[in-house]
C-alpha positions in Angstrom: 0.0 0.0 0.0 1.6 3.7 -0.8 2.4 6.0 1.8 -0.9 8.7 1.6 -0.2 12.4 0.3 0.3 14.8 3.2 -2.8 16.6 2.2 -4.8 13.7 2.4 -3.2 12.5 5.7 -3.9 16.0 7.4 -7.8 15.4 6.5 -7.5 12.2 8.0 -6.6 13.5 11.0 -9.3 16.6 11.2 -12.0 13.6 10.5 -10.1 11.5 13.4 -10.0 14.3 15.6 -13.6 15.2 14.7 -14.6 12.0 16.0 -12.5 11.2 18.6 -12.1 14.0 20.6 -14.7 17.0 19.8 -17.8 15.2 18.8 -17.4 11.5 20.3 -21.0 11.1 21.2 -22.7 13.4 17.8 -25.4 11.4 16.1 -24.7 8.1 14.2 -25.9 9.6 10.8 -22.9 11.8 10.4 -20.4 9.2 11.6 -22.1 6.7 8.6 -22.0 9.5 6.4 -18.1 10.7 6.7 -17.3 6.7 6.6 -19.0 6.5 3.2 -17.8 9.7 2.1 -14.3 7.4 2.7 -15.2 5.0 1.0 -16.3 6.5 -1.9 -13.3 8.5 -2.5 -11.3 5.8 -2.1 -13.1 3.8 -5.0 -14.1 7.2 -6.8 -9.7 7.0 -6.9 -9.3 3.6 -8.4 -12.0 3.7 -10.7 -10.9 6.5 -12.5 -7.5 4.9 -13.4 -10.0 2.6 -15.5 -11.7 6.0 -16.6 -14.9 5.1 -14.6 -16.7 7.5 -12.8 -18.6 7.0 -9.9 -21.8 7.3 -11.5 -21.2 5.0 -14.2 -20.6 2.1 -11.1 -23.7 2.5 -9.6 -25.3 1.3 -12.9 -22.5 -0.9 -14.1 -23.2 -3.2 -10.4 -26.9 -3.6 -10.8 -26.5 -4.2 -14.4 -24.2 -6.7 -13.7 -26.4 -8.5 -11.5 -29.5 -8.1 -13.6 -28.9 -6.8 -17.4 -32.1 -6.0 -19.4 -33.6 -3.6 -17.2 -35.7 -0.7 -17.9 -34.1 2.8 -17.2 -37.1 3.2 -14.4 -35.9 0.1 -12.6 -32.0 1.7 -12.8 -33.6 4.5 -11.5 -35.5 2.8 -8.5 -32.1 0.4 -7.9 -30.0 3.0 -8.1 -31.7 5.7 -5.9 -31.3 8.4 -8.3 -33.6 10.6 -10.3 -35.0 9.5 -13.8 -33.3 12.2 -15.3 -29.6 11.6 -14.1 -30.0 7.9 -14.6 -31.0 8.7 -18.3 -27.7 11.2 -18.5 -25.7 8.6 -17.5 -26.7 6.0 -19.5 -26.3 8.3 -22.3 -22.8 9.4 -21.7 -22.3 5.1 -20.9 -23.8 4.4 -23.9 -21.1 7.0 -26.2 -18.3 5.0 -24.3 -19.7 1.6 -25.3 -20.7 0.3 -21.8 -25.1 -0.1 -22.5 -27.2 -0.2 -25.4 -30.6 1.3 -25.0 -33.5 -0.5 -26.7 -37.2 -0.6 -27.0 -38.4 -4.3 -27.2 -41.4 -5.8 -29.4 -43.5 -6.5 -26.4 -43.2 -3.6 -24.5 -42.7 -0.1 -27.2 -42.7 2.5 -24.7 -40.1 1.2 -22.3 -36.1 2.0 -22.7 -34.3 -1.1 -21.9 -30.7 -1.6 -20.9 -28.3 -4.0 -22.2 -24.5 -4.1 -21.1 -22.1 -4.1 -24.3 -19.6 -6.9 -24.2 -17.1 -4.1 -23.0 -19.6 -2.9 -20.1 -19.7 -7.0 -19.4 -16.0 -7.0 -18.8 -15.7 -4.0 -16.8 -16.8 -6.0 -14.5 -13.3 -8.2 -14.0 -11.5 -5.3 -13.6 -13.6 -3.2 -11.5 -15.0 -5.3 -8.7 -11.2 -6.3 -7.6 -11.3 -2.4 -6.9 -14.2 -2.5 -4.4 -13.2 -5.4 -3.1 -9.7 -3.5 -2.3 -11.5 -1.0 -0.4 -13.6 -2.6 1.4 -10.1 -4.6 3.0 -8.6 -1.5 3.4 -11.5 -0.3 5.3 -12.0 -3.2 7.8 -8.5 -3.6 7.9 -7.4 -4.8 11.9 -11.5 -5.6 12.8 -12.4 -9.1 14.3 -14.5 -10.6 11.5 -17.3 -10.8 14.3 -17.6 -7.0 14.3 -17.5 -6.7 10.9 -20.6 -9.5 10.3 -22.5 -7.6 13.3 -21.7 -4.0 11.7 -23.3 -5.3 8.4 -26.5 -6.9 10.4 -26.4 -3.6 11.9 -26.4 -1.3 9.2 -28.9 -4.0 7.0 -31.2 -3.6 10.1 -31.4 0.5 10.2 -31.6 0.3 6.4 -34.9 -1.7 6.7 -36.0 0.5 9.1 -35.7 3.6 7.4 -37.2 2.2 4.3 -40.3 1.1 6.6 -40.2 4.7 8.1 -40.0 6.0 4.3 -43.0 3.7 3.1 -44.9 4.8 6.1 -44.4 8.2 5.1 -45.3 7.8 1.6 -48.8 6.4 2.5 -49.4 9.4 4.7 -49.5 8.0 7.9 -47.3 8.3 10.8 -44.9 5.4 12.0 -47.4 5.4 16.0 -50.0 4.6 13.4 -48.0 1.4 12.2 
């Protein structure tokens, strides 16, 4: 592993110290947040050796687990807005990652295909995640790190049912 630039060590240390010593007790959300923020710049770094942006992963995982999609059901996977899912399968689709298609039984949906080039991204890209997700558990028992993920699957699942709630209207007391 290379020895980090001073720069990004001395923002290391304000995050550290952040946590450590003026905030230790602050709310969980923002200690979740700044480790994602982590990890994200971490792969943000290694993908764009591959000249990959962040974006373009987001779709490239869930196409890789389900090709053929609609550019709704991107949208819904991904989180993200139908109009920056269908800018970024444009801008994937001039690099030769997707095809967009309308199909005979269905004429008014866009459908999403991975080229054989998007396919193989996939071999050189998940080695990448899989990097920083060592690098970030790096020194923990594997016990904390399978009830860290229970954890976080357990408040995602909450917050989805708190979301859902709230979409119908209703309060969570009235659950």
């Amino acid at each position: 592993m290379k020895k980090p630039e001073p720069k990004r060590e001395r923002i290391a240390e304000t995050i550290l110290h952040h946590w450590r010593e003026a905030v230790p007790n602050d709310r969980l959300a923002h200690l979740v947040k700044d480790a994602t923020r982590g990890l994200t710049r971490a792969l943000q770094s290694r993908l764009a050796e591959h000249g990959v942006s962040f974006g373009h992963w987001v779709f490239l995982r869930i196409l890789w687990e389900k090709d053929g999609l609609t550019q709704r059901q991107l949208s819904v996977q991904a989180g993200l807005m139908e109009p920056t899912t269908f800018s970024a399968l444009i801008a994937m689709e001039k690099l030769g990652y997707v095809t967009r298609r309308k199909l005979p039984h269905s004429r008014k949906n866009v459908y999403v295909f991975l080229t054989p080039d998007g396919r193989d991204l996939k071999t050189k890209l998940v080695p990448l995640a899989e990097e920083v997700n060592e690098i970030a558990i790096a020194g923990l028992p594997r016990e904390d790190v399978a009830t860290t993920r229970r954890i976080l699957l357990t408040m995602i699942e909450n917050l989805a049912r708190d979301e859902a709630v709230a979409d119908q209207g209703g309060n969570q007391k009235d659950a």
